[in-house]
C-alpha positions as CSV (number, residue, x, y, z in Angstrom):
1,X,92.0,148.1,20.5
2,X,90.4,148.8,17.1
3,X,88.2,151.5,16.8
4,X,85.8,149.2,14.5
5,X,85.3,146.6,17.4
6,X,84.2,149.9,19.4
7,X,80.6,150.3,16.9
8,X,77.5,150.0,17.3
9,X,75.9,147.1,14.7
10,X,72.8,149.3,13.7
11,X,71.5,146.9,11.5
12,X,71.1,144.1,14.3
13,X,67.9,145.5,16.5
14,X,68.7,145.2,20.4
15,X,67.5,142.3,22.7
16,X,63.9,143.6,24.2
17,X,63.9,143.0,28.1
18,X,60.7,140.7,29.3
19,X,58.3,143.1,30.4
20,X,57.8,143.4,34.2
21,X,55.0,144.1,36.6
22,X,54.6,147.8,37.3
23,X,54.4,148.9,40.8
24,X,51.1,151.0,41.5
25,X,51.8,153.9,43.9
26,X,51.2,152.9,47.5
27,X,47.4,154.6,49.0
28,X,45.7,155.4,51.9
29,X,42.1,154.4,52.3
30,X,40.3,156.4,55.1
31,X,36.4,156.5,55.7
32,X,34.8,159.0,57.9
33,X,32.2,158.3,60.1
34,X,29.2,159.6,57.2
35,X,30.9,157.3,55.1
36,X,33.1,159.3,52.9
37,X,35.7,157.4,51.3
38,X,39.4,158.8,51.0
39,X,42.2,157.7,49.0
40,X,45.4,159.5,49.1
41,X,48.6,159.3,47.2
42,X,51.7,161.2,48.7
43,X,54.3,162.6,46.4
44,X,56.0,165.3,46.9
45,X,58.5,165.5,43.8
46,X,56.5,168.0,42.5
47,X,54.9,170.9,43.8
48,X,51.3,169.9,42.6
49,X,48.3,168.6,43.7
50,X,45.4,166.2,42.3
51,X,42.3,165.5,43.5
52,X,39.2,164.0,42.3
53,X,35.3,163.8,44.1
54,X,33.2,161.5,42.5
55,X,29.3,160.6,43.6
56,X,28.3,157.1,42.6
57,X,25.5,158.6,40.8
58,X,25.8,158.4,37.0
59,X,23.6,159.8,34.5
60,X,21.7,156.1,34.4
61,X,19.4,157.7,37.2
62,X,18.4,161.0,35.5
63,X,14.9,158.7,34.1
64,X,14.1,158.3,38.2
65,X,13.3,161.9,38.1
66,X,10.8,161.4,34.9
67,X,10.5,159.7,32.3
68,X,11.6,161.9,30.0
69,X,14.3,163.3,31.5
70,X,17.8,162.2,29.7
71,X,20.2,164.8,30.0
72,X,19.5,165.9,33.5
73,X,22.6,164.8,35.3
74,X,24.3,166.4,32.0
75,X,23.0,170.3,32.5
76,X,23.4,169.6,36.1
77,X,27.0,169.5,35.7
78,X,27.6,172.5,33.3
79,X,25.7,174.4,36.2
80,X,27.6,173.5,38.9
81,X,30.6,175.7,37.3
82,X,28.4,178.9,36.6
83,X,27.4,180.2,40.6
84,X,27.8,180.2,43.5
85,X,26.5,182.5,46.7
86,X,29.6,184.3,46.3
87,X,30.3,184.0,43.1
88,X,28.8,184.3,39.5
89,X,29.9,181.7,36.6
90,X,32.5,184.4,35.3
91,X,33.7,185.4,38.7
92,X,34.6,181.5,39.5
93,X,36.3,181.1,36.0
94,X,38.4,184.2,37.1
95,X,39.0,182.9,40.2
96,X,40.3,179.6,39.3
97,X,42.8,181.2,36.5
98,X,44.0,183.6,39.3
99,X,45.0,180.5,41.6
100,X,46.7,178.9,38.2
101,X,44.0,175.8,38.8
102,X,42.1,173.3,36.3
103,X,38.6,172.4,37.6
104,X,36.5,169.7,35.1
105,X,32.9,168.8,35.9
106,X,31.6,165.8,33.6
107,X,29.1,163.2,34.6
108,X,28.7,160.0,33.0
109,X,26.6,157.1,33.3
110,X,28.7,156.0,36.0
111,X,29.5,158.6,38.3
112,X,29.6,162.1,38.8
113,X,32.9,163.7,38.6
114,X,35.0,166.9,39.7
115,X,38.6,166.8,38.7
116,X,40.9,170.0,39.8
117,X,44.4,170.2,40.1
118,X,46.9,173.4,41.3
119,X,50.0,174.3,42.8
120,X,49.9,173.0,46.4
121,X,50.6,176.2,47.8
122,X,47.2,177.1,46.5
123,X,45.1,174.2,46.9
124,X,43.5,174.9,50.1
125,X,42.2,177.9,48.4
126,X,40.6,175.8,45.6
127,X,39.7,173.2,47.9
128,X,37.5,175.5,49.3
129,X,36.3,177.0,46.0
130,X,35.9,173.5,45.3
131,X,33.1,172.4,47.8
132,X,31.2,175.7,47.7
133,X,30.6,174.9,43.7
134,X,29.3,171.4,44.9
135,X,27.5,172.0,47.9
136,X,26.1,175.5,47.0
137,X,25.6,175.6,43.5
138,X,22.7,178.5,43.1
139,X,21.0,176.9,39.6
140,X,20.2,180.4,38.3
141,X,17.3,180.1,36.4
142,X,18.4,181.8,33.5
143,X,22.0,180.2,33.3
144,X,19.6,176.8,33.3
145,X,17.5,178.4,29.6
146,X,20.5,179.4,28.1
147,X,22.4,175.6,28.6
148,X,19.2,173.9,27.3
149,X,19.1,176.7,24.3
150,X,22.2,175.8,23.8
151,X,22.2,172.1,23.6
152,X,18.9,172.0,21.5
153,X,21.2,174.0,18.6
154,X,23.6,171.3,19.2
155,X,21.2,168.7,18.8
156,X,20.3,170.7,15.3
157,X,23.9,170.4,14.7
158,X,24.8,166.8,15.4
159,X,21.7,165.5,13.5
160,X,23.9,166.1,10.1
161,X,26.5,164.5,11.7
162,X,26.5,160.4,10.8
163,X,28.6,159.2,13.0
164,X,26.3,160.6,15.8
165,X,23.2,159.5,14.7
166,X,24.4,156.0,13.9
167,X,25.9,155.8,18.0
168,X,22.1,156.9,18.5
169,X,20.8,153.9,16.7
170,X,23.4,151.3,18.2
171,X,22.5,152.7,21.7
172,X,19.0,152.7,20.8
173,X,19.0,149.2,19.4
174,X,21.1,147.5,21.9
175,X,19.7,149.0,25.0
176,X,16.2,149.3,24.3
177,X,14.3,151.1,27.0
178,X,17.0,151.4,29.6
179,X,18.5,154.3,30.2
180,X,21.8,153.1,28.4
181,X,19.9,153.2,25.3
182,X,19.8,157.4,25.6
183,X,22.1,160.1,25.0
184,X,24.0,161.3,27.7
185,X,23.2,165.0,26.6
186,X,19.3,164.5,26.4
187,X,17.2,164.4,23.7
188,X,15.0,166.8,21.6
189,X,12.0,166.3,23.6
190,X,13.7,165.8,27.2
191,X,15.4,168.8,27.4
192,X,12.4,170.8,26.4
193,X,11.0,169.0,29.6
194,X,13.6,169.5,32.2
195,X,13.5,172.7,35.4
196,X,15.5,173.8,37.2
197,X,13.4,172.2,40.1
198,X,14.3,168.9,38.9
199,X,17.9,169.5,38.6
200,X,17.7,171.1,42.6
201,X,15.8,167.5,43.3
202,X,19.0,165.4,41.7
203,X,21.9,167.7,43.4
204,X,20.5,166.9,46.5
205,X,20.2,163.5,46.2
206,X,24.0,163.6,44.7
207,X,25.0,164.9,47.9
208,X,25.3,161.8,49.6
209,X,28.3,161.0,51.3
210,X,28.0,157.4,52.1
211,X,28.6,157.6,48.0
212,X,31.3,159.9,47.8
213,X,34.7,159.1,46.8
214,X,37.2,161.8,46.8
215,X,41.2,161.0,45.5
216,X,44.4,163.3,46.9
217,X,47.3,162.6,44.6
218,X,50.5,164.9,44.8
219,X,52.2,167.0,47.5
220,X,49.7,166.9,50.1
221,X,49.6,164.3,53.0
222,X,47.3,161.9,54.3
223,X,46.3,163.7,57.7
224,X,45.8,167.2,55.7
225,X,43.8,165.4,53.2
226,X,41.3,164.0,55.8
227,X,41.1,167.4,57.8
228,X,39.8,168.9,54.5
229,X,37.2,166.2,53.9
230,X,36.6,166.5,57.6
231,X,36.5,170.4,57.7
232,X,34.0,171.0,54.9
233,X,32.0,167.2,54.5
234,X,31.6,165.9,58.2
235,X,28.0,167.7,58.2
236,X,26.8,165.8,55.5
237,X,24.0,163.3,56.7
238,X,24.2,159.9,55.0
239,X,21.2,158.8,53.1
240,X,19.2,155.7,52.9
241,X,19.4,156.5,48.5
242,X,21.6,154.1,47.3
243,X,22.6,154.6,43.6
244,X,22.1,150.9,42.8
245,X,20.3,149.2,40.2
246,X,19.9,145.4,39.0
247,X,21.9,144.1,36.3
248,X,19.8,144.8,32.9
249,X,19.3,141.9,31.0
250,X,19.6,142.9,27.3
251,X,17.9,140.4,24.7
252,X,19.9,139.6,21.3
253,X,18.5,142.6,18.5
254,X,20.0,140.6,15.6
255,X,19.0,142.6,12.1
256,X,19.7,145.4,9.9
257,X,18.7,149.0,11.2
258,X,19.3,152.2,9.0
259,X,18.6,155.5,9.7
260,X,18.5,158.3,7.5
261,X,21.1,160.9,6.8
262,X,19.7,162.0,3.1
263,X,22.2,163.2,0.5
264,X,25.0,161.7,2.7
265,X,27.8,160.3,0.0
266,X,29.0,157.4,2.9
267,X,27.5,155.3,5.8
268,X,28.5,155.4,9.2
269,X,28.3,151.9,10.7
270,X,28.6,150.8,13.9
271,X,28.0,146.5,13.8
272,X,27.7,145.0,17.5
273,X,25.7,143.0,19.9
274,X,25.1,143.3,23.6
275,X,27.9,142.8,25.7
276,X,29.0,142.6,29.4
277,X,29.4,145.0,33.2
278,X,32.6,146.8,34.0
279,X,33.0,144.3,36.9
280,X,33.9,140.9,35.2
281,X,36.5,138.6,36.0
282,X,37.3,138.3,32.2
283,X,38.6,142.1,31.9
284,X,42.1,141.5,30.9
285,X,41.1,138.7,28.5
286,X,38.7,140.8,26.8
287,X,40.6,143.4,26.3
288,X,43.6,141.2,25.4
289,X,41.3,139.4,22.9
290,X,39.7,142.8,21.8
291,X,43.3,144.1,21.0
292,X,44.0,141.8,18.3
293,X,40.5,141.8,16.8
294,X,39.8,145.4,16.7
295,X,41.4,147.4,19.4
296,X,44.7,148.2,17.4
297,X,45.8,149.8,14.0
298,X,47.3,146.3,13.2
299,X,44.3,144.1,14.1
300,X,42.0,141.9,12.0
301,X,39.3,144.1,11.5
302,X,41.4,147.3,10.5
303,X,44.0,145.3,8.6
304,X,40.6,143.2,6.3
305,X,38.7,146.6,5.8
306,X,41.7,149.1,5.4
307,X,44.6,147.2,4.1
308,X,43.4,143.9,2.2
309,X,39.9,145.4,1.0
310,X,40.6,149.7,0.7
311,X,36.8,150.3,2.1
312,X,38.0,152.7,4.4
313,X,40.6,154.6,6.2
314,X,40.3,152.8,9.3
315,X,38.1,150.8,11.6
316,X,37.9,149.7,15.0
317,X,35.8,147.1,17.5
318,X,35.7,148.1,21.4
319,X,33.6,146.5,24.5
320,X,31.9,149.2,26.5
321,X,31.7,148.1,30.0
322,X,29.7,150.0,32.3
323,X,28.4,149.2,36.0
324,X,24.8,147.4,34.9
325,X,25.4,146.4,31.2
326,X,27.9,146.9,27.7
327,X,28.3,146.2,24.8
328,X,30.6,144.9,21.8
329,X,30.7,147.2,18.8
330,X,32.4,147.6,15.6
331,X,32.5,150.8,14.1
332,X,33.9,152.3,10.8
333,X,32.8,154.5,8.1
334,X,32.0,153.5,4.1
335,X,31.4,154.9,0.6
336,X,27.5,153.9,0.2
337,X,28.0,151.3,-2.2
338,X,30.6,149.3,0.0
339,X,28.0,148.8,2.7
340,X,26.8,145.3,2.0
341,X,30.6,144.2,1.3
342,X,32.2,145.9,4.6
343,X,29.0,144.0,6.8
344,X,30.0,140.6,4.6
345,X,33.9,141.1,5.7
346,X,33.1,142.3,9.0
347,X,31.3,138.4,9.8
348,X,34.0,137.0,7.8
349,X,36.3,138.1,10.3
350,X,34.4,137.2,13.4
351,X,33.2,133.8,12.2
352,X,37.4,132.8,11.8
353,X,38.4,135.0,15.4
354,X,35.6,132.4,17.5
355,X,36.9,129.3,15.5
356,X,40.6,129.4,15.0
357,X,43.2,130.2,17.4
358,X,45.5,133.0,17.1
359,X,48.7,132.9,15.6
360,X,51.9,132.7,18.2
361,X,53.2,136.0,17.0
362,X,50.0,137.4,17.5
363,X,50.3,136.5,20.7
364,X,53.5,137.5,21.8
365,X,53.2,140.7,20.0
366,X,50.2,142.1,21.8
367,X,51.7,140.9,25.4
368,X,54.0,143.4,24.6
369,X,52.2,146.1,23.3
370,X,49.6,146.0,26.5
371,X,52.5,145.2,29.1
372,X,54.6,148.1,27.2
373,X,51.9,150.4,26.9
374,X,50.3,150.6,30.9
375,X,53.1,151.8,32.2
376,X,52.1,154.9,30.2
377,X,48.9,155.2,32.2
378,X,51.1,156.0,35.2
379,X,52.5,159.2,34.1
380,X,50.4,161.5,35.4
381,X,48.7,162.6,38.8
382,X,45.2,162.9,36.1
383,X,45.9,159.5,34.9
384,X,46.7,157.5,38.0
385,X,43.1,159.4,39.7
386,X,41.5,158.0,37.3
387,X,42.6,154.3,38.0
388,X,42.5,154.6,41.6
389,X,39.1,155.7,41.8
390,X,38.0,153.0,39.3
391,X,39.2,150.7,41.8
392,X,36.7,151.7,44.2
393,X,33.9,153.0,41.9
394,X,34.0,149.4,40.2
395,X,34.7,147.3,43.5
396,X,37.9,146.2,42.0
397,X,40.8,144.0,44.0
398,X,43.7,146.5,45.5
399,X,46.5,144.7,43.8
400,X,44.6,144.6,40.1
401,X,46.9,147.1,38.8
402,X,50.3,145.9,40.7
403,X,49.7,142.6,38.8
404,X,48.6,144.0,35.3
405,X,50.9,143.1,33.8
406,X,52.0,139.8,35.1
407,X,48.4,138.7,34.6
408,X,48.2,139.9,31.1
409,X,51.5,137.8,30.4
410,X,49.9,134.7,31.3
411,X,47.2,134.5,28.9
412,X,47.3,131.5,26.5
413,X,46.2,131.6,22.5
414,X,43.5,129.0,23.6
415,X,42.2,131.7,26.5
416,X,41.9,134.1,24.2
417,X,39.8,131.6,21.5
418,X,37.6,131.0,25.0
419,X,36.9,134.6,25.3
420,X,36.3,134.9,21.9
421,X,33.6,132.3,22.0
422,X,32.5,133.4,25.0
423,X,31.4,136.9,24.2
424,X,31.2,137.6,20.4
425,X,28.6,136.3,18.6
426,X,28.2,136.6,15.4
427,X,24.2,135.0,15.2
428,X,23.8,138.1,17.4
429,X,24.7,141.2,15.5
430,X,22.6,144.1,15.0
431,X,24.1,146.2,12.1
432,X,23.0,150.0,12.4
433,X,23.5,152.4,9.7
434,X,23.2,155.9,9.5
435,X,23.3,157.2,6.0
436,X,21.2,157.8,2.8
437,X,18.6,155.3,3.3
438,X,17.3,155.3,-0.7
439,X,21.2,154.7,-1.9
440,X,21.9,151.5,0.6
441,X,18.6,150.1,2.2
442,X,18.5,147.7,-1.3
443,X,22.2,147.0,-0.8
444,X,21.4,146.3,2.7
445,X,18.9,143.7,1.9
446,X,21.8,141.4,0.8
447,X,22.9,141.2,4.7
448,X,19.2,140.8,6.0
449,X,15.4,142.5,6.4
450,X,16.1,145.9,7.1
451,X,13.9,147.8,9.8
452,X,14.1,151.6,9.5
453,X,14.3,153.8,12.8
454,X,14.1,157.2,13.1
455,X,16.6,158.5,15.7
C-alpha cells in the first residue's frame, strides 16, 4: 500500500453528522407535605454537589410593600449573606472559604435565588450554613445603611454611564407603571425610602414553602436530599400568599425618546416594542427567528450596521421573556451623527425580515448552530440547575429539553416568516436614546416627534 493513499485530504472539510436530540439527565420530583418542591439529579462521577433554593417571589413584588419601594427584594439579598445569630457577614464569608464552597444570592424579577455548590463530603455542613442564612438572617441595621450608601454612589456612578440610562428609558417606556418598568437595584428616591422593617416584612413573606423549589444535582441521592429538606424545612407553615399576578397588558409606545447624557460623543440606543411571557408555546420559534435577525454575530442586524454600513462595532436584538410580560429590543451603540441613519437601517431591516422569507442556507445554518450549541448548556452541574428549575419556575413540559433539539430541527423558513409577523412590529417601535440631547434631538426629528424624559 502507498503511503500517499494513507493521507488525510485537508483541503476537503469532513461530512458534519445530523444533529441529534440530547438526552436531559433523568430527575426526581418530590413534594413534602408543606408543599416544598424537590428535584434531584444523581451523579456521582464527581465528588461535587449542586444545589439551588429558589422562592417564586421576584423582585416584581417589592412595589406591594410601597409604592416606592424598587430595589427591596435587591438589598434584601445582599443581606442575607452578611449575619446570622451565629455568625457575622465576615465570619460566614470565612466559613464558606474554609468548607471550599461557592454560595450566590441574586433575586430577579422572577424568583429569588441561592445557588451553592461544595465537595460532597462537606455539603451537609453548608447545607446547614445554608438554611440558617435564609431562615435567620438578622438584618443588622447598620449592614442595611451601608448597602443603601452604597448603591446611591452607584446610582451617582451609572448615571454617566449611557448604556444604563438608555436600559432605564426602554424599561421605562415599554413598561410604564408596572413594576417591569423599574430598576431591579432601586432608584434614587426608593432607596432613600426603604427600612429595614420592610425588608423583615418581605423575608417573611419569602419564606413560603408552598413556593419553594430547591434542586440537588451531583453526588448526593434522592433520599438524603429529602431528609435535608425534611430536617431543616418541614416546620415551615404554608401560606395563603401566592406570588401571582395577572398578565400586564402593555399598550404600543411607538415614538422617539431621548434622554440626556451631555457632552457624550455617541448614543446608546436601544429600539424595541413590547413583547411576550416566558411561558409561550412559540419559544423555540422565537428564538430560532431571533437568531437570524439579531441574536448572532452573523445576523441581519449586526451584519447591515457593522459590516455593510461601519456605524458601529456591533449590535444585537434579544426578546426578554419574563413570567407576566417582555419585550423585543434592539440595542447598539452610535457616533451621534449616525443616529437617524442606524434608526432608518434598523426598520429597513425589520420591514424585509416580516415580508420575505429566509434564505435556505439561513436556515440550515442556524439549525445547526442552536442544535450544536445546547448541548453546551449541559456541561455543568450550575448550568443544568438552572434549566431544571426553569422547568418548574415557568411550568414548562418535562420532556422540553429531551426534544430541543428535534423540535428546533423542524422548523420551516415559512414558520419562522409567521413568527416574524407575529411578534415584530415595526408600526410599533419606540426608539430610546440616551446621549447628548442638543447634538441628536434635530437629527432625531428625521425618524419622528421626539419626547424628552428624564430618567
Amino acid at each position: 500500500m502507498k503511503l500517499d493513499n494513507l493521507m488525510l485530504d485537508r483541503s476537503i472539510p469532513p461530512l458534519a453528522g445530523k444533529p441529534k436530540d440530547v438526552k436531559f439527565p433523568d430527575f426526581k420530583e418530590v413534594k413534602t407535605d408543606n408543599g416544598i418542591t424537590i428535584l434531584v439529579i444523581e451523579d456521582n462521577r464527581l465528588p461535587l454537589v449542586s444545589s439551588s433554593i429558589v422562592f417564586k417571589r421576584g423582585k416584581y413584588f417589592d412595589s406591594y410593600y410601597g409604592e416606592d419601594c424598587a430595589g427591596l427584594g435587591s438589598i434584601m439579598s445582599e443581606l442575607i449573606t452578611l449575619g446570622t445569630p451565629r455568625f457575622n457577614g465576615e465570619e460566614l464569608s470565612e466559613r464558606i472559604d474554609y468548607l471550599g464552597a461557592d454560595v450566590n444570592v441574586s433575586a430577579n424579577f422572577d424568583a429569588f435565588i441561592v445557588n451553592f455548590v461544595s465537595l460532597s463530603k462537606n455539603f451537609s455542613e453548608l447545607f446547614d450554613l445554608v438554611q440558617e442564612m435564609i431562615l435567620q438572617p438578622v438584618f443588622d441595621e447598620k449592614e442595611f445603611l451601608r448597602e443603601k450608601s452604597k448603591r446611591l454612589n452607584e446610582i451617582i456612578a451609572y448615571n454617566d454611564d449611557c448604556e444604563y440610562l438608555s436600559t432605564l428609558l426602554f424599561n421605562k417606556v415599554i413598561y410604564d407603571r408596572t413594576p417591569y418598568s423599574l430598576p431591579l437595584t432601586g432608584t434614587n428616591s426608593s432607596l432613600r425610602e426603604l427600612s429595614v422593617t420592610k425588608v423583615k416584612q418581605l423575608h417573611s413573606d419569602l419564606i413560603n414553602p408552598g413556593e419553594m423549589l430547591i434542586s440537588f444535582i451531583g453526588d448526593i441521592t434522592a433520599d438524603e436530599s429529602i431528609e435535608k429538606v425534611e430536617k431543616y424545612f418541614s416546620h415551615l407553615n404554608r401560606s395563603d400568599l401566592k406570588s401571582e399576578s395577572e398578565k400586564i397588558k402593555l399598550l404600543p409606545k411607538a415614538g422617539v425618546y431621548l434622554t440626556n447624557k451631555g457632552g457624550a460623543v455617541q448614543a446608546s440606543m436601544k429600539i424595541g416594542h413590547r413583547g411576550i411571557e416566558k411561558k409561550s408555546e412559540d419559544f423555540l420559534k422565537i428564538k430560532f427567528m431571533n437568531t437570524i435577525l439579531g441574536g448572532s454575530f452573523t445576523s441581519r442586524i449586526n451584519h447591515n450596521l457593522r459590516e455593510v454600513n461601519g456605524f458601529t462595532y456591533g449590535a444585537r436584538s434579544f426578546f426578554i421573556q419574563r413570567r407576566y410580560a417582555g419585550d423585543f429590543c434592539i440595542e447598539t451603540e452610535v457616533k451621534n451623527d449616525l443616529t437617524a441613519p442606524a434608526c432608518e437601517q434598523v426598520i429597513k431591516v425589520l420591514r424585509e425580515f416580516t415580508s420575505e422569507k429566509i434564505t435556505e442556507d439561513e436556515l440550515e445554518l442556524t439549525k445547526n448552530y442552536i442544535a450544536g450549541s445546547f448541548p453546551l448548556q449541559l456541561e455543568t452541574p450550575q448550568s443544568i440547575s438552572t434549566l431544571l428549575i426553569n422547568l418548574r419556575l415557568f411550568d414548562m413540559e418535562k420532556d422540553f429539553y429531551d426534544n430541543y433539539v428535534t423540535e428546533t430541527l423542524k422548523i420551516t423558513s415559512e414558520e419562522v416568516l409567521e413568527t416574524a409577523r407575529k411578534y415584530i412590529n415595526p408600526d410599533e417601535i419606540s426608539y430610546c436614546l440616551a446621549g447628548d440631547v442638543e447634538s441628536i434631538s434635530g437629527l432625531m426629528e428625521q425618524i419622528g416627534e421626539v419626547k424628552i424624559i428624564q430618567v
